[in-house]
ZAMARPA-639491 format. One line per 5 residues: number of its first residue (from 1); their letters; for each residue y, x, z of N, C-alpha, C, O. Coordinates in steps of 0.001 Angstrom, whole numbers, plus 500000, padded with zeros to 6 digits. Atoms other than C-alpha are relative to their C-alpha. Layout:
N
NUM = A = Y,X,Z,Y,X,Z,Y,X,Z,Y,X,Z; ...
END
This chain:
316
1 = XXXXX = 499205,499162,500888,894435,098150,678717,500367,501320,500674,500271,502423,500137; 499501,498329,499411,895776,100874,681349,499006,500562,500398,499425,501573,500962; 500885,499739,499823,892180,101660,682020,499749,500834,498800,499593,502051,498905; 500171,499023,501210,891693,102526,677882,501080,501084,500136,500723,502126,499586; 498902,499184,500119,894760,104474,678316,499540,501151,500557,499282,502115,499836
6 = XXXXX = 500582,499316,499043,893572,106350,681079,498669,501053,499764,498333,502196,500074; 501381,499024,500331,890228,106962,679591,500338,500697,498967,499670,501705,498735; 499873,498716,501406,891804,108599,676272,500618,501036,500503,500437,502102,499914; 499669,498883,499483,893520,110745,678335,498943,501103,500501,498949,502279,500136; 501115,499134,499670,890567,112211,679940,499066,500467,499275,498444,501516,499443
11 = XXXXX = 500408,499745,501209,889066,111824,676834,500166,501914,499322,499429,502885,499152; 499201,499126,500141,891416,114258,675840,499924,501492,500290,499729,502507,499621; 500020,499004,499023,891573,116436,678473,498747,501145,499785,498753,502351,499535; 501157,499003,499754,887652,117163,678825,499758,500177,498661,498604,500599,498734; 500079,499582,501118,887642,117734,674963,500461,501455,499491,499938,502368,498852
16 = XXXXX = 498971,499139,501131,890361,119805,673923,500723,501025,501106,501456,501932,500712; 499478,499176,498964,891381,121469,677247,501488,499636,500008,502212,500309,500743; 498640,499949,499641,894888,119963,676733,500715,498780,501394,500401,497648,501763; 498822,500522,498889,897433,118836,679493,500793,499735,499580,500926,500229,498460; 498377,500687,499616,900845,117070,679864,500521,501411,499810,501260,501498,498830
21 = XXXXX = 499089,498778,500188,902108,120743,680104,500274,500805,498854,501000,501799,498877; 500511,499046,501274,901113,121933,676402,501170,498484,499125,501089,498517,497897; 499656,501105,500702,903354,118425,675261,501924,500526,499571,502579,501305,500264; 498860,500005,500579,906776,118455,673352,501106,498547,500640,501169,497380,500253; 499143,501569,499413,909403,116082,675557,501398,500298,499345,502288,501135,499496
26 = XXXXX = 498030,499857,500081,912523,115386,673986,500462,497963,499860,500142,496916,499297; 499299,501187,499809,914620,112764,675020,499124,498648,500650,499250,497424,500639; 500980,501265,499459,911866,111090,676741,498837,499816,499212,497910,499141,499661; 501043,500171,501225,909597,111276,673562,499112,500741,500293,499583,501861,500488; 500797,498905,499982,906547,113076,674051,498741,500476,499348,497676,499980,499716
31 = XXXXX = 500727,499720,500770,904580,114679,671763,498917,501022,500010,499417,502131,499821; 501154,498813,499448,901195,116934,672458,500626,501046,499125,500994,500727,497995; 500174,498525,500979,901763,120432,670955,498635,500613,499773,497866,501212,500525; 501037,499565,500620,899298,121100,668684,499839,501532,499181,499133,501759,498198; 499773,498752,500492,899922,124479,667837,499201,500850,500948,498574,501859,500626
36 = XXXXX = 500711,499512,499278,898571,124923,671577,498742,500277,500078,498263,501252,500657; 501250,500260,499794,895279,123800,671081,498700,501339,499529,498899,502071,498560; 500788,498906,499966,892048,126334,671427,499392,499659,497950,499412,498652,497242; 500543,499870,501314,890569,127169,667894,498714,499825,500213,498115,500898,500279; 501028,500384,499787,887566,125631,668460,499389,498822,499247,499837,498609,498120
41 = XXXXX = 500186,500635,501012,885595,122850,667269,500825,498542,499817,501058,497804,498859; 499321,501448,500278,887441,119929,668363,501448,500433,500090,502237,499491,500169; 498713,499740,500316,890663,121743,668142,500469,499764,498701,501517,499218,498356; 499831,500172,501250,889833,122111,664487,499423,498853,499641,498677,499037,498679; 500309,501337,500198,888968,118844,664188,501072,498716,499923,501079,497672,499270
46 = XXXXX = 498549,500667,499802,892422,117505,665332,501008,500444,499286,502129,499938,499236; 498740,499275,500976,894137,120064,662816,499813,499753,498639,500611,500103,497770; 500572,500254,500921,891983,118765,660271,500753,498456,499953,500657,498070,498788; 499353,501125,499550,893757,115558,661109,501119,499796,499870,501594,498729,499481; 498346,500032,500193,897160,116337,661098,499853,500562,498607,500833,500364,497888
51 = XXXXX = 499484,499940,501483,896292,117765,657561,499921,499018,499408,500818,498662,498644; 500356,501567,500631,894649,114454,656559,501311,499087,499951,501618,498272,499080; 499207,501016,500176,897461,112882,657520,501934,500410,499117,502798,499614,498747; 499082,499423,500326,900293,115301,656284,499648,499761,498360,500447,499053,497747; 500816,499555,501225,898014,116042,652707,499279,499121,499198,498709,499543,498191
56 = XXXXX = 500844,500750,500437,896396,113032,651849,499656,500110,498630,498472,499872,498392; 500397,500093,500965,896374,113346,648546,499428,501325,499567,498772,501497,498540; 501110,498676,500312,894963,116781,648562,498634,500209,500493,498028,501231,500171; 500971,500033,499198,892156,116172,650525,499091,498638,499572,497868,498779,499567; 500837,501045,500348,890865,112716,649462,501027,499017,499150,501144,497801,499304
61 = XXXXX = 499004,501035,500537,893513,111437,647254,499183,500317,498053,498513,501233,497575; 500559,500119,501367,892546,110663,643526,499889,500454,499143,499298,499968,498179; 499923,498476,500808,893150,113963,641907,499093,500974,500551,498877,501773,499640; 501101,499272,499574,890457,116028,643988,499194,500672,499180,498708,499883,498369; 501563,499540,501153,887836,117912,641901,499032,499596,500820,498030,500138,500353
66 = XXXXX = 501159,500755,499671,885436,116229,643842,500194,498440,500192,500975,497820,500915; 499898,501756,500321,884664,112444,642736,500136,499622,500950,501151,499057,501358; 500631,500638,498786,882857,111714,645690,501216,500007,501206,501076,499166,502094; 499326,499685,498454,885667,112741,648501,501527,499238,498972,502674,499492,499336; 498604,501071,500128,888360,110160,646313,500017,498587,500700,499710,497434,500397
71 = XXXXX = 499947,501318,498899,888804,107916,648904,501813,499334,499299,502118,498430,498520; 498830,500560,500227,892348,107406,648530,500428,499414,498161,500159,499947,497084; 499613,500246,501599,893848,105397,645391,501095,500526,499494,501274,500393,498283; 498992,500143,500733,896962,106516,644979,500886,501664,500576,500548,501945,501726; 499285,498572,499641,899164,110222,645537,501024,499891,501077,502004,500622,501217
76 = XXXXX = 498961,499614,498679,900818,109338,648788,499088,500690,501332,497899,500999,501408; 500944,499240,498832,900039,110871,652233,500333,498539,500792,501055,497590,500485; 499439,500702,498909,899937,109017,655448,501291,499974,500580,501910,499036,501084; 498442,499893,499018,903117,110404,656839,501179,499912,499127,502278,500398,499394; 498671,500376,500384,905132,108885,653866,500195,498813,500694,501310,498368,500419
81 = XXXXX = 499476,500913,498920,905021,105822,656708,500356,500572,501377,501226,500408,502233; 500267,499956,498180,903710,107400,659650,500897,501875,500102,500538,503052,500085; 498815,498528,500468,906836,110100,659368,499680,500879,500762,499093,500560,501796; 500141,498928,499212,906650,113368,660653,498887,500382,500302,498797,501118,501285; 501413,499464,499242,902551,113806,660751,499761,498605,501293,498880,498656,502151
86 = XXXXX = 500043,501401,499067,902911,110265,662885,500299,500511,501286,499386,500448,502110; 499339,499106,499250,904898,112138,665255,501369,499533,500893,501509,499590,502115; 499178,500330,500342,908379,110695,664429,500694,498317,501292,500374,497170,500980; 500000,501589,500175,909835,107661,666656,500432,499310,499490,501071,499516,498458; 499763,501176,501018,910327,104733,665642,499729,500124,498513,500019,499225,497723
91 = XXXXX = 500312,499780,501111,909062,106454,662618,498250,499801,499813,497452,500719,499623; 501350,500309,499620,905616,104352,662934,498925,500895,500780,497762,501002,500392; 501079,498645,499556,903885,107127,665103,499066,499845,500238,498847,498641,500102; 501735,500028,500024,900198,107553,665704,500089,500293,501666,498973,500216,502178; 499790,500024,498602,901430,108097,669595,500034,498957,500873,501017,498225,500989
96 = XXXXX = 500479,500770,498867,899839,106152,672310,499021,498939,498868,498289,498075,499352; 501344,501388,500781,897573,103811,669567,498563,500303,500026,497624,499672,499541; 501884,499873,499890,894274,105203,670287,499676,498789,501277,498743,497987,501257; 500357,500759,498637,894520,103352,673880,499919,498511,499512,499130,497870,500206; 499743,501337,500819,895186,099923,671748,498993,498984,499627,498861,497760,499649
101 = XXXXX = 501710,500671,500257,891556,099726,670623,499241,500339,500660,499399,501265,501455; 500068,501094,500498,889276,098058,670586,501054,498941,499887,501206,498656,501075; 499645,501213,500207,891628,094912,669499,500096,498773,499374,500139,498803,498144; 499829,501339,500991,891928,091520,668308,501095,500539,499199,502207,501013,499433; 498938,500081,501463,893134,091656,664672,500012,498673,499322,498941,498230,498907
106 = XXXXX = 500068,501135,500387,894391,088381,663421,499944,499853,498258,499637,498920,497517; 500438,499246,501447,894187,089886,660078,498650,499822,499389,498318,499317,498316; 501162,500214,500632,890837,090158,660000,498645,498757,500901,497503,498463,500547; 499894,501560,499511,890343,086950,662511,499078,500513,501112,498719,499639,501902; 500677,499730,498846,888044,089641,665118,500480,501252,500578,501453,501931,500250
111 = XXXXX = 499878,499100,499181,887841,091959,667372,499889,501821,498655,498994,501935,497818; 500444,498997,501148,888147,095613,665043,500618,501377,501249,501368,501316,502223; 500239,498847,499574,887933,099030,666211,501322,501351,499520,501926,501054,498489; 499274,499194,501271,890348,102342,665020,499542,500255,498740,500259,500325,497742; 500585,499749,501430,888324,102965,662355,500327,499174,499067,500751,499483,497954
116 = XXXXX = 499956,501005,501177,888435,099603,660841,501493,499991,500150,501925,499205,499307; 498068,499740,499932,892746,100326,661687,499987,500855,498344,500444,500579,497234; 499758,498863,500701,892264,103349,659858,499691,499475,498498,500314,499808,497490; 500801,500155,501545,890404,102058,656857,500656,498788,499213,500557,498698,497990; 498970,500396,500102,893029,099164,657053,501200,500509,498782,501607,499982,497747
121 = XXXXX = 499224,499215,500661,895268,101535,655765,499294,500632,498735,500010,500613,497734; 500192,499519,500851,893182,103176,653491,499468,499055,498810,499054,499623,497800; 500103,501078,500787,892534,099894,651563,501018,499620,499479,500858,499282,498306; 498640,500800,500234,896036,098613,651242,501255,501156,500118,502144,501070,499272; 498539,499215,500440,898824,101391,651718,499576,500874,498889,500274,501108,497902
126 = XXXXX = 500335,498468,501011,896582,104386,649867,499188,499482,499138,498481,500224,498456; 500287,500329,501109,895424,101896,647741,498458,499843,499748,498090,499148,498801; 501046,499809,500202,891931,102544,648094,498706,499644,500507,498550,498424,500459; 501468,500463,499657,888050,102429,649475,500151,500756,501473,500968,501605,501832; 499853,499654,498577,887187,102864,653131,499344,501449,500083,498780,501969,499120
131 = XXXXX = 500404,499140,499387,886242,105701,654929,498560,499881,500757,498765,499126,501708; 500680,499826,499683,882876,106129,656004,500063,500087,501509,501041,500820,501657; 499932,499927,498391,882625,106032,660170,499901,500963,500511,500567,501453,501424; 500724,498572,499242,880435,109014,660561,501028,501080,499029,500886,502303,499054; 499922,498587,501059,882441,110888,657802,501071,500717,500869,501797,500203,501720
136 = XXXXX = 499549,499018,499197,883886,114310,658949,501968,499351,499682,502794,499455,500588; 498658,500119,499552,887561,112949,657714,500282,498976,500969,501288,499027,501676; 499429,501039,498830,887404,109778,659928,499961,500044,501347,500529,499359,502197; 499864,499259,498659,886425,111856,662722,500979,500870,500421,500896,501218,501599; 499193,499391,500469,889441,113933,661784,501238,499245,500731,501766,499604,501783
141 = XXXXX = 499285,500677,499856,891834,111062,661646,499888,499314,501736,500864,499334,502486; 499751,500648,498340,890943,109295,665353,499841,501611,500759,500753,501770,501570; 499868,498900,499539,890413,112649,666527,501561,500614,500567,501874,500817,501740; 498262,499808,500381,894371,113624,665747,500815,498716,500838,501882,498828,501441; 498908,501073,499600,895366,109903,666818,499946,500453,501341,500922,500981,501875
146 = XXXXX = 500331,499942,498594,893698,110207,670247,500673,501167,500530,501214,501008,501624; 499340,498773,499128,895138,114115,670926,501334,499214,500213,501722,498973,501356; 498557,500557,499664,898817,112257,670057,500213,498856,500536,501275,498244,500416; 499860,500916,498472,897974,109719,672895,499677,500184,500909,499457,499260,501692; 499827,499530,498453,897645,111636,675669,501150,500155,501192,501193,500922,502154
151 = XXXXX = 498833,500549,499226,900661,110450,677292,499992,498449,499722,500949,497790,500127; 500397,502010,500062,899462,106418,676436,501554,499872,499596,502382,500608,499058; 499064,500765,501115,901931,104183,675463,501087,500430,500625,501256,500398,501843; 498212,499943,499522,905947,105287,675346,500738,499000,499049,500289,498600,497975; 498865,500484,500624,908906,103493,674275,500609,500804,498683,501456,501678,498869
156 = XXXXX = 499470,499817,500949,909567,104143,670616,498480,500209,498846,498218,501177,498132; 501225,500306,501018,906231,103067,668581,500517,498844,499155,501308,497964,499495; 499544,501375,500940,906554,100729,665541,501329,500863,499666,501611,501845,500353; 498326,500235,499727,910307,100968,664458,500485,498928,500681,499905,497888,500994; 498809,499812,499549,913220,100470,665811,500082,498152,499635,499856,497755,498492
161 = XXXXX = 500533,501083,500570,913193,096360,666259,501848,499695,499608,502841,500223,500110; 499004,500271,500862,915930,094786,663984,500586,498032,499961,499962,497151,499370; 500029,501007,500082,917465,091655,664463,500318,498627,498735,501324,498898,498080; 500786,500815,501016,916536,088527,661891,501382,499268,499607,502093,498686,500427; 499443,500612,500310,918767,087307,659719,500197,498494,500040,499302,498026,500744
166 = XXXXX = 500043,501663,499520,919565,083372,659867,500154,499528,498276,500135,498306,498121; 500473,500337,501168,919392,083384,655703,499464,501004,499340,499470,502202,499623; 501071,498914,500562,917098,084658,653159,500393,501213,499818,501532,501353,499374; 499723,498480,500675,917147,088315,652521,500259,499941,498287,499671,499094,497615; 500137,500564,501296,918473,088957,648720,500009,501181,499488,500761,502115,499768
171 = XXXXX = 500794,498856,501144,917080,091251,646519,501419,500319,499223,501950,501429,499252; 498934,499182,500767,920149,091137,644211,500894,500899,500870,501177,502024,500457; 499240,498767,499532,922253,092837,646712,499244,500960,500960,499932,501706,501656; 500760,499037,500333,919397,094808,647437,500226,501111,498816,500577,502289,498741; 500087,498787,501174,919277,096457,644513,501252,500775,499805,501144,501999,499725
176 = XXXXX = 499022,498926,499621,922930,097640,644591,499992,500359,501484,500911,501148,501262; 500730,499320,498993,922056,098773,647964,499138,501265,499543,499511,502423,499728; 501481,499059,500490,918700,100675,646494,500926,501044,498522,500321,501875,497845; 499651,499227,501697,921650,102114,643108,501073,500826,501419,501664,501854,501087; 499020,499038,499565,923861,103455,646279,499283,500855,500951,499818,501935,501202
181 = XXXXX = 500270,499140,498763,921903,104926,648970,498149,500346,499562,497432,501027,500296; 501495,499367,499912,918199,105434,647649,499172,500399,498637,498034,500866,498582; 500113,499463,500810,918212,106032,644313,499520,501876,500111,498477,502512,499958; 499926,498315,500304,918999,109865,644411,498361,500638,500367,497903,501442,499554; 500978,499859,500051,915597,110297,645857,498814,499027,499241,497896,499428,498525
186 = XXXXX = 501352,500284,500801,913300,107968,644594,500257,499061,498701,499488,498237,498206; 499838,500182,501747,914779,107146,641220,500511,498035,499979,500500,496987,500627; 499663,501193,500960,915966,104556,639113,498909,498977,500482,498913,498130,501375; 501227,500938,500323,912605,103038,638238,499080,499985,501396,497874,499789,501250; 500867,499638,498755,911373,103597,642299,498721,501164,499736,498257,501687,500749
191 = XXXXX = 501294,499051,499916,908337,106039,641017,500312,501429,500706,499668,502464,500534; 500150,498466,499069,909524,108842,643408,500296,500960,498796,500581,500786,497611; 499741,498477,500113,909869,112538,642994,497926,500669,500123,497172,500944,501056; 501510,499356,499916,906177,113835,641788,500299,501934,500207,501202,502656,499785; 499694,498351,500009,905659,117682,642748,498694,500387,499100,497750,499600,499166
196 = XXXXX = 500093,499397,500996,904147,119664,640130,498216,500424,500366,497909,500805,501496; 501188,499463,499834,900328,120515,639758,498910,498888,500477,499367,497824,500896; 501261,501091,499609,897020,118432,640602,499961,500268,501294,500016,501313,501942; 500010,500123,498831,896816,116914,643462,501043,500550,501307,500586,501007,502355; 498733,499436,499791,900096,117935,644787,500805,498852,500702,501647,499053,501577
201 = XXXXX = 498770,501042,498967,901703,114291,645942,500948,500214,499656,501035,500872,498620; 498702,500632,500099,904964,113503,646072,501048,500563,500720,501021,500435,501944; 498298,500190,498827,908742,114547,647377,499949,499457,500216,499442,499605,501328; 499333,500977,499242,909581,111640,648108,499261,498879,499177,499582,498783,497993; 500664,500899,500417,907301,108831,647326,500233,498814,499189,501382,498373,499234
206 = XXXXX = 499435,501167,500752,907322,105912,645087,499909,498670,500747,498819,498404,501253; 499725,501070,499275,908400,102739,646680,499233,498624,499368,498965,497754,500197; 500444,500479,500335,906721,100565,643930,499179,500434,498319,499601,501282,497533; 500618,499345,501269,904452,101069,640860,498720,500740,500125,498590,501470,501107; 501494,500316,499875,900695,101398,640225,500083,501089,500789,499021,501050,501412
211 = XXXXX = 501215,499365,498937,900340,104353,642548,501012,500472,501032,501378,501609,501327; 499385,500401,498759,902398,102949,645393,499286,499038,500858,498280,498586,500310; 501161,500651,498984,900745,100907,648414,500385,498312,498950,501246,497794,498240; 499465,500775,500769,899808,098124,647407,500197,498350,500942,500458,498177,502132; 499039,501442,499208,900720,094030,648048,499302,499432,501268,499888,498494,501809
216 = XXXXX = 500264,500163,498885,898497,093763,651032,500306,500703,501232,499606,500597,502240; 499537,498410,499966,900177,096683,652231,500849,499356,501495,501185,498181,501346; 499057,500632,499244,902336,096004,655830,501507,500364,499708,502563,499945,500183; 498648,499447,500462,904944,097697,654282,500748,499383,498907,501881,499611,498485; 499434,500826,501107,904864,094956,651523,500352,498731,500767,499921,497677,500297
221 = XXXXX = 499946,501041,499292,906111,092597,654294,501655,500471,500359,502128,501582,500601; 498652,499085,499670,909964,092163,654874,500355,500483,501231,501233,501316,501455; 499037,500099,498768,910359,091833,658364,498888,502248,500544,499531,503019,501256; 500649,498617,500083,907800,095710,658537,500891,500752,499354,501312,501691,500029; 499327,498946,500966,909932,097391,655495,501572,499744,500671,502222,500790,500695
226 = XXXXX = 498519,499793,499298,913561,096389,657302,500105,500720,500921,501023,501540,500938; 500426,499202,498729,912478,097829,660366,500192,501602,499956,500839,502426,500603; 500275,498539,499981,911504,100915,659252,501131,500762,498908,501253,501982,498803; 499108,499058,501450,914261,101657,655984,501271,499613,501497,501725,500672,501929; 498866,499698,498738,917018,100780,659217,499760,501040,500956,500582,501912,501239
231 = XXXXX = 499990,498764,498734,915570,102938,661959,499861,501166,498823,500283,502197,499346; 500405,498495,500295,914604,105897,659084,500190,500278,498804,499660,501296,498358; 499461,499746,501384,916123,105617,655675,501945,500060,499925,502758,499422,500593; 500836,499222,501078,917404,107256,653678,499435,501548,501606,499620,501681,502815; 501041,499157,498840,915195,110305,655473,501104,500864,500734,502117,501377,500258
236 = XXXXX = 499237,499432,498966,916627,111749,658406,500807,499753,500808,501273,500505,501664; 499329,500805,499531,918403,109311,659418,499593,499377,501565,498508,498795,501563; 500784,500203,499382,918000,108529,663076,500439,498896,500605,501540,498351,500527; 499970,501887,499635,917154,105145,664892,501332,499515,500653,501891,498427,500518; 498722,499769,498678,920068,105795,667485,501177,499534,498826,501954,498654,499194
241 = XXXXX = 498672,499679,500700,922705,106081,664516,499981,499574,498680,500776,500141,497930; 500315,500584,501283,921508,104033,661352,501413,499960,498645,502534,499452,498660; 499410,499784,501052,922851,104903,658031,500563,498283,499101,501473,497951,498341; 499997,501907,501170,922516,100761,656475,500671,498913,501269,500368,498983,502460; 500333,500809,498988,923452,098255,658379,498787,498735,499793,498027,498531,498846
246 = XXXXX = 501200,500980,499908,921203,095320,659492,500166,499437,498517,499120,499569,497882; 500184,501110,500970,922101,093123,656401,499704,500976,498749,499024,500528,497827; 500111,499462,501176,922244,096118,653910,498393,500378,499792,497891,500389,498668; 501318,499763,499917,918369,097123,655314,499406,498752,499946,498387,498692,499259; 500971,501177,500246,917151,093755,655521,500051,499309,498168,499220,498623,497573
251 = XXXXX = 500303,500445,501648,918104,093116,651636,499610,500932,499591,498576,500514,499071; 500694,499169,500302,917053,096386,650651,498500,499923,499392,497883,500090,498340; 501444,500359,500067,913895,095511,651617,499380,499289,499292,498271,499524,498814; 500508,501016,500807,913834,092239,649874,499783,500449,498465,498774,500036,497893; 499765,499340,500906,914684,094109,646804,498326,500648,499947,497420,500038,499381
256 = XXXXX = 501164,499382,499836,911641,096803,647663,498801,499215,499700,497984,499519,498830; 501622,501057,500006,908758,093988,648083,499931,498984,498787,498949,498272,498578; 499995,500825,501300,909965,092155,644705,499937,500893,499074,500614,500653,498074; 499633,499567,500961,909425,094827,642837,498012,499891,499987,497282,499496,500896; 501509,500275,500448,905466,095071,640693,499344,501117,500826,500008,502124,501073
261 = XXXXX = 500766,499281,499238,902580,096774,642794,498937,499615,500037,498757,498406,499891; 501484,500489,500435,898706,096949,642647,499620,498563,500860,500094,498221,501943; 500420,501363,498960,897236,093667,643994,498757,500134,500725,497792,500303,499980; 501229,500110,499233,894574,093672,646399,499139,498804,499883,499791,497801,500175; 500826,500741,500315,891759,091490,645674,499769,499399,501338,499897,500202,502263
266 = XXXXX = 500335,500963,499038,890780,088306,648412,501039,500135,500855,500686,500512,501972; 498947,499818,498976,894131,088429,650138,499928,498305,500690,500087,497894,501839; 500688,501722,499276,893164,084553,650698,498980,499733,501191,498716,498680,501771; 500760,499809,499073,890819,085967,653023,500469,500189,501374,499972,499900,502462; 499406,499505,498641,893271,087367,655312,500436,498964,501233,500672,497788,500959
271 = XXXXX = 500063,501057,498759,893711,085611,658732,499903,498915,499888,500739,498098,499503; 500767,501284,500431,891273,083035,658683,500266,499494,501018,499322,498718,501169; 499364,501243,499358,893033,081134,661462,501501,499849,499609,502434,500297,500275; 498770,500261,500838,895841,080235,659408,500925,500140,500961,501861,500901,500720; 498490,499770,499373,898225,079918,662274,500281,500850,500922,500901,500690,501973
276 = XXXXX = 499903,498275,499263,898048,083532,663428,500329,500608,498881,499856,501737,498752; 499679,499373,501366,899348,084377,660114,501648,500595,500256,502464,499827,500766; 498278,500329,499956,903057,085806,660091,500621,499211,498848,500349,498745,497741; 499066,500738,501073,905826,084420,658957,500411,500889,499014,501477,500604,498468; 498765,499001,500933,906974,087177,656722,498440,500320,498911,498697,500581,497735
281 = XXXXX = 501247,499796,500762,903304,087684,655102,500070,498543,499041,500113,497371,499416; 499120,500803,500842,904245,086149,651591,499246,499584,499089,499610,499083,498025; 501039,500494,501202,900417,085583,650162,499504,498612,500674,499426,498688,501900; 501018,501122,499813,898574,081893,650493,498824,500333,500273,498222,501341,499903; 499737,501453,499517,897209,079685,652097,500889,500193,501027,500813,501009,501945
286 = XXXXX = 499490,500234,498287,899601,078689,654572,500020,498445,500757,499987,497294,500321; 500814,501349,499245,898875,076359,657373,501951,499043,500056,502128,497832,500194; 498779,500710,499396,902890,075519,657912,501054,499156,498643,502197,498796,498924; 499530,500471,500861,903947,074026,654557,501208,500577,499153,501578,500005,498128; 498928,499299,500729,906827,076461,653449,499640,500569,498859,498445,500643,498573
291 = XXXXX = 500179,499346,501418,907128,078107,650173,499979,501210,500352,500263,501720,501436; 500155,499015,499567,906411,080998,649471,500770,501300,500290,500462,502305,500931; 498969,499231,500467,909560,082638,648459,500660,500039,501753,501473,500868,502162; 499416,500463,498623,910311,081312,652243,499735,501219,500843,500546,501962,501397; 500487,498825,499260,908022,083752,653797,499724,501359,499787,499104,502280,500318
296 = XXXXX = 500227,498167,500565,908617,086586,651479,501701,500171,500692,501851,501065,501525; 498854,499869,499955,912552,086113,651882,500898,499503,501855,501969,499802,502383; 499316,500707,498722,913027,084115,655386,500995,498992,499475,501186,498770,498279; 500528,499923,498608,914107,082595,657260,499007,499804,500730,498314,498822,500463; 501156,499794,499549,911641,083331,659401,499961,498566,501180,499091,497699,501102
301 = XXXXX = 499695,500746,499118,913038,081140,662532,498983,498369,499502,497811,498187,499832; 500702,501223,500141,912094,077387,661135,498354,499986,499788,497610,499042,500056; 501792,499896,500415,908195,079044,659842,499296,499703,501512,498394,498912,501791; 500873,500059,498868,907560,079856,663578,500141,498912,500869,499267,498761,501723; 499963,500750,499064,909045,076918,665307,498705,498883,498788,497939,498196,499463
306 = XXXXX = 501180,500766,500356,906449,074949,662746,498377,500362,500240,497531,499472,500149; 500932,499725,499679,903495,077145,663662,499584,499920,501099,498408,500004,501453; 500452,500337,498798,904107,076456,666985,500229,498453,500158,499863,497916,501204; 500219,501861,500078,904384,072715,666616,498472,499450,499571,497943,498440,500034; 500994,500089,499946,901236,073053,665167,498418,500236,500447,497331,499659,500491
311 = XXXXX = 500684,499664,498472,899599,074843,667432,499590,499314,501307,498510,499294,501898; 500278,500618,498941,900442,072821,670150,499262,499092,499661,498215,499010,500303; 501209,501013,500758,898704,070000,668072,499015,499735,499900,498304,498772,500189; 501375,499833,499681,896200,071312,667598,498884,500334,501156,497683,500087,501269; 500844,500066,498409,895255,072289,671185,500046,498694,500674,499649,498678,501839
316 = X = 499771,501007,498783,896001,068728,672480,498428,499665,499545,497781,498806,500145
END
């Protein structure tokens, strides 16, 4: 692992001409400055990247005047997760994850690459069809990840971790939760704040509803969506100084993931060793006998001490 790290750095380096000295440190956070980078080809290649991921829906999102380049299904960008251009901490950032892959994904039960990360996402949050390998945006997208891991892995990737309630999360006081603090932006009915004109995206995105991510989505998982609406909702809010507390973000959430959203087709497929499955992933089969409402809502605690009972079991 500190070997891949190592090599994306140099990667880096003999690419793009950038250094540690061209980087944005605050508070320990460090972020390449891309403003530095030479206007060249793999400069513009990495700016093409941060638009992909700022713009998505102008660039390959489902309003395009070109058929062919609608990759994406639905009018969000990347950085309504990966906040700030994937920049953001604890605001899922795209910083230090190039070094990551190759890795085992228990998801898809092998070894997968960034690309198949990337296309991950573009199946299940943006709703849509993969990305081509060779195509100029997916060279775009790892292009961009890899410049914003040239400092490898720091402290504040993922959000902000949140500790687990000991009963289910509940949607009803969710939802007064979601009528006091998240309404004003993304509405009543969750469909966001649309901005005006084709292909244009969203203020502030829709949380559920046909062209929101959809239920294979990691963001349609509670113990993923608590995480991230505590360390970074409502927006601006920062991890250090959380606006919700734990119980008001962890029902929130429950609220969020019970509401209707596109379905992804063969989700029965997903981690074909059943007991590498999480506990909070709320589609069938499961190997540990709980319901399902169990592993949409928790507790999580009794799922894993049964997956590891069966585990051990199964290795004797």
């Amino acid at each position: 692992m500190i070997f891949r790290v190592w090599l994306a750095i140099g990667l880096i380096v003999a690419t793009t001409g950038f250094t540690h000295s061209s980087a944005v440190a605050t508070d320990g956070w460090m972020v390449p400055d891309i403003a530095k980078l030479p206007d060249d080809a793999d400069g513009q290649l990495i700016r093409l990247g941060r638009a992909l991921t700022v713009a998505t829906y102008a660039h390959i999102g489902p309003g395009v005047a070109d058929r062919s380049r609608r990759y994406a299904g639905n009018d969000l960008s990347c950085q309504s997760c990966h906040l700030e251009a994937g920049t953001r901490r604890y605001g899922l950032p795209f910083v230090g994850v190039y070094g990551d892959f190759p890795q085992y994904r228990a998801r898809e039960g092998r070894i997968g690459t960034i690309e198949d990360r990337i296309n991950g996402c573009m199946t299940r949050s943006m709703n849509g069809r993969a990305l081509p390998d060779d195509s100029t945006e997916m060279r775009a997208f790892v292009a961009y990840i890899r410049f914003l891991s040239t400092g490898g892995k720091q402290d504040g990737r993922g959000s902000a971790k949140l500790a687990e309630l000991t009963r289910p999360a509940d949607p009803v006081h969710g939802k007064a939760v979601y009528g006091q603090t998240c309404v004003a932006c993304h509405g009543a009915d969750g469909r966001g704040k649309r901005r005006a004109g084709a292909a244009a995206g969203y203020e502030f995105p829709p949380l559920w509803g046909r062209d929101s991510f959809n239920d294979g989505a990691g963001m349609n998982r509670l113990i993923s969506a608590a995480a991230f609406i505590h360390s970074n909702m409502p927006n601006g809010t920062n991890w250090r100084a959380p606006a919700l507390s734990p119980e008001e973000s962890w029902d929130v959430a429950a609220y969020l993931i019970s509401q209707g959203r596109p379905r992804k087709a063969d989700l029965d497929q997903d981690f074909p060793q059943r007991l590498e499955k999480p506990a909070d992933a709320a589609y069938g089969p499961f190997a540990d006998g709980f319901p399902a409402d169990q592993h949409r809502f928790g507790p999580f605690a009794p799922i894993r001490a049964k997956i590891t009972e069966l585990g051990a079991a199964q290795a004797r």
